[in-house]
N, C-alpha and C positions, 0 to 999 in steps of 0.2 A: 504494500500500500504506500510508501516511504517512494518509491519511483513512481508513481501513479497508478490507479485503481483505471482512470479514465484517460482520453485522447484528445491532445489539442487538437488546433485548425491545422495542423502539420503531421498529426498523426502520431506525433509522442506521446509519451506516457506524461499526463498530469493529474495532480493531485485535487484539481477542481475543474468543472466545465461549464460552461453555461448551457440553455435546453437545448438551443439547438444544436453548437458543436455538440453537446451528447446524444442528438438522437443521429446524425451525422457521421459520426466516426464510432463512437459507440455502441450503437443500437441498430438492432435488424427488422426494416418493418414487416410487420407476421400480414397487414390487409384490414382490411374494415367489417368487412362482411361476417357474416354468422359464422363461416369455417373459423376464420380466424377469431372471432369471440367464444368457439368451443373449445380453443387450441389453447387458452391463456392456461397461463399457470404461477404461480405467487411468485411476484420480482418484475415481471413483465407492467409496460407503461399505457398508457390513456391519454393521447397528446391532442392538443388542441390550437389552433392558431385565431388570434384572435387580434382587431385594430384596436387599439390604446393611444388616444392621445394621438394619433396619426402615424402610430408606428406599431410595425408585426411585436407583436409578445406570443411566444409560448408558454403552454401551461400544461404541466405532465401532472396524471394521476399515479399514483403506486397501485397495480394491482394484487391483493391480496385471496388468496386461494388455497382450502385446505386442498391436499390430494385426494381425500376422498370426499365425491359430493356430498354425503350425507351429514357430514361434519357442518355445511351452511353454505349459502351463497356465496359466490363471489362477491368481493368486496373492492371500494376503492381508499384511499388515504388521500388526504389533498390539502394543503393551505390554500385559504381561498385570497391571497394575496395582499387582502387588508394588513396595514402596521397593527399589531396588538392581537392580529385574529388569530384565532383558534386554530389550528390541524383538525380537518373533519373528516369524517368514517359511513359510509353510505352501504349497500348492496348497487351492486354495477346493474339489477335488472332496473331496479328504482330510477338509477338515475337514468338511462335510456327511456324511461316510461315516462318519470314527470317532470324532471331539469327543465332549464327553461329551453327552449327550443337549440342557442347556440352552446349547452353543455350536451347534447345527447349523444353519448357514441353508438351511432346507427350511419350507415353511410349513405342517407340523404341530409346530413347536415355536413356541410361547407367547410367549418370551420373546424369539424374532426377531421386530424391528419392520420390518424390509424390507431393500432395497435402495437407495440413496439416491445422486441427483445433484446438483452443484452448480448450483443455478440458471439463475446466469452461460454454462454449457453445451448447457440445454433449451429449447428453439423456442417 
């Protein structure tokens, strides 16, 4: 971790990224669609692009996922980017159902950029 966990914009190892070099050099995107929301599995992202102020921001969920389903839904992790806010904890069906239209990761919203793996994880 001392040499880097993650990948700059050059492809070395660093020890911090911002979203996008990490989904960039980092991350494998798995797809949007239902294959790849049955394929998730805990460590896996929820990425989003969104205009701010007149400028791209991304915004990654943490997917949380026991191995076996019966343990509980799929879950997501997230700061919702407020100073002061909370980390908040959802079911990923909920938020595809009732978020406000630009959180849903379903792949008729725009502004989902996918599902994303870490590298280090895919074959």
């Amino acid at each position: 971790v001392e040499a880097g966990l993650f990948r700059d914009a050059g492809g070395r190892p660093a020890p911090f990224s911002d979203a996008a070099t990490l989904l960039r050099q980092s991350f494998a995107l798995l797809g949007k669609g239902p294959d790849a929301r049955s394929a998730l599995r805990a460590g896996d992202l929820a990425a989003f692009a969104r205009d701010e102020e007149g400028a791209p921001v991304l915004h990654l969920m943490l997917i949380v996922r026991a191995q076996d389903p019966a343990h509980g839904p799929v879950q997501v992790v997230y700061h919702p980017g407020e100073k002061g806010g909370a980390v908040r904890a959802g079911a990923l069906d909920a938020l595809a159902r009732d978020a406000p239209a630009g959180w849903r990761p379903v792949p008729e919203n725009p502004l989902f950029r996918g599902f994303y793996r870490w590298k280090e994880w895919t074959p």
